[in-house]
N, C-alpha and C positions, 0 to 999 in steps of 0.2 A: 713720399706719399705713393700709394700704390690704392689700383682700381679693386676692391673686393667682391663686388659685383655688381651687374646690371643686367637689367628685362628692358626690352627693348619690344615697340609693336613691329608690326611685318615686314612694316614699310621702314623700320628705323626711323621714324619721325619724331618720336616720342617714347617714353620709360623712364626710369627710375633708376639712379646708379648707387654706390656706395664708395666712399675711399675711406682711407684708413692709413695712418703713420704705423701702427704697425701689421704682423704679420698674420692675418686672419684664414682659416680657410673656410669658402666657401658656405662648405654642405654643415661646418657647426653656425653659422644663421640660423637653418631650418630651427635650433634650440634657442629659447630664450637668450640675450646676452643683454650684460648687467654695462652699462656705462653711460656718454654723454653722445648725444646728436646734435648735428648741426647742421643747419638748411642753407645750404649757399646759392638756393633758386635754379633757375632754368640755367643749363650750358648747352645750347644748339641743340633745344627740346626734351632735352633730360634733366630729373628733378633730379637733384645732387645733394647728398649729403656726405658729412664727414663722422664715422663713427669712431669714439679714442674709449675702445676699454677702460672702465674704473669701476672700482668697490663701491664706489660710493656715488657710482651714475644710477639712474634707471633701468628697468626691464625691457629691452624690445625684442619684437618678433619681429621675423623678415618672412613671409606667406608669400610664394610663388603660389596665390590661388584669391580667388573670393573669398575672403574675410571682414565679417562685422564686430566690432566691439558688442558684449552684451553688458557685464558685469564687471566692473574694475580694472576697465581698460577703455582705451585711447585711439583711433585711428590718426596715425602721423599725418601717413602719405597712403592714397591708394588712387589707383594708375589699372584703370583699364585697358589693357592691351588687344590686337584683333585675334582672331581664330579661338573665342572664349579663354583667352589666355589674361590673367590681371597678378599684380603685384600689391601688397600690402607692408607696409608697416605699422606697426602696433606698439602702445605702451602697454606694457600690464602693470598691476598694481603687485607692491611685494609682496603681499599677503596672499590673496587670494583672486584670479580673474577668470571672466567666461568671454568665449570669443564663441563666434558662429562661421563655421566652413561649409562654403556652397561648394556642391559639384557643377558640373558643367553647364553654364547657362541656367542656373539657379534652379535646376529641374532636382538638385535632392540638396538635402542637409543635415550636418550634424554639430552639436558645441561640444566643444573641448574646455577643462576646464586647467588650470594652472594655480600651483599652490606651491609660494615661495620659488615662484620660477622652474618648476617643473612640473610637465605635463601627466595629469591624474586621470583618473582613469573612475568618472561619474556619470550612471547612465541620466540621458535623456529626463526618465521621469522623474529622476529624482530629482535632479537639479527643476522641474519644474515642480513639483509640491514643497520643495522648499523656499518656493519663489523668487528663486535668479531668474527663471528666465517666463516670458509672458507666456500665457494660455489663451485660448478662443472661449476657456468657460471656466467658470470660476464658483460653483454652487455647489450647497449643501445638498444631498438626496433625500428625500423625504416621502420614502413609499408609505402608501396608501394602501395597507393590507387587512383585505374583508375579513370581517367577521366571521366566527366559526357556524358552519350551517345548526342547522337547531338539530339534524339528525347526532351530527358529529360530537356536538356540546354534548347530548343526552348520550351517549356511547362513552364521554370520558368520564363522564360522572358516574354512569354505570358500573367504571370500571375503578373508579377511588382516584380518577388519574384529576380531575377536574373539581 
C-alpha cells in the first residue's frame, strides 16, 4: 500500500488522504479514474480511503477545490480545508455528469461537464437551456408590440405594402 495523496488543513488536523495497492501518480487524479473506493473513516483526522483501479469500478474525481455535484454525479467526500483551500471527491455518472467549480471563497463559478469520463467542453448557457443546470428564471417572453400608428397604417397601404 502506498499513500497517493492527501490535502491536509494548516494546522494538519484534518484532510483527506488516498492509498492505493498500486502505482498511481498523483496529478492523473485531477482526470476522472474509473475503479472501486473504499472508506476506511477517520486515521488521526484524516478521511481515508483506499482507491484499486478496475474496468468495471466507477468514475471518480479527485478536486483540490470547491466542487458541487449538479448533474449525474455524487459528492463522496468533501473536506473544507483553511486558507479557502477544500478537497472533493466525486462520482460521475458513465454517461454523462455536471459538476460545479467555485473559485475562491465561492466569489465566481463555473460547471464543467463530463461525457463517458472525460471532460467536454459545454458553455454555461447551454447546459442551462438545456436544463441540467437551474436558472433564477424560467419564462416565456411575451412582448407587447403597439399597434401601427394610423399615420404609418395609411403610408403602407398607400404604398401597396399593407
Amino acid at each position: 500500500m502506498k499513500q497517493i495523496y492527501r490535502k491536509t488543513s494548516q494546522n494538519g488536523r484534518w484532510g483527506v488522504a488516498l492509498v492505493s495497492d498500486t502505482d498511481i501518480d498523483a496529478n492523473n487524479l485531477q482526470e476522472p479514474q474509473r475503479g472501486h473506493l473504499r472508506d476506511i473513516g477517520d486515521v488521526a483526522g484524516i478521511r481515508t480511503f483506499v482507491f484499486t483501479p478496475a474496468e468495471d469500478g466507477h468514475l471518480y474525481l479527485l478536486k483540490e477545490e470547491d466542487t458541487d455535484p449538479v448533474e449525474g454525479s455524487k459528492t463522496i467526500n468533501y473536506c473544507a480545508l483553511q486558507g479557502g483551500e477544500a478537497a472533493a471527491i466525486i462520482a460521475l455518472s458513465d454517461e454523462f455528469s455536471v459538476v460545479r467549480r467555485y473559485g475562491y471563497k465561492r466569489r465566481s463559478s463555473r460547471f464543467v461537464a463530463f461525457q463517458n469520463g472525460v471532460e467536454v467542453t459545454i458553455p454555461d448557457t447551454v447546459l442551462a437551456a438545456s436544463g441540467l443546470i437551474k436558472t433564477q428564471k424560467d419564462e416565456p417572453v411575451r412582448p407587447e408590440i403597439p399597434a401601427l400608428s394610423s399615420a404609418m397604417s395609411d403610408a403602407l397601404s398607400a404604398a401597396g405594402l399593407a
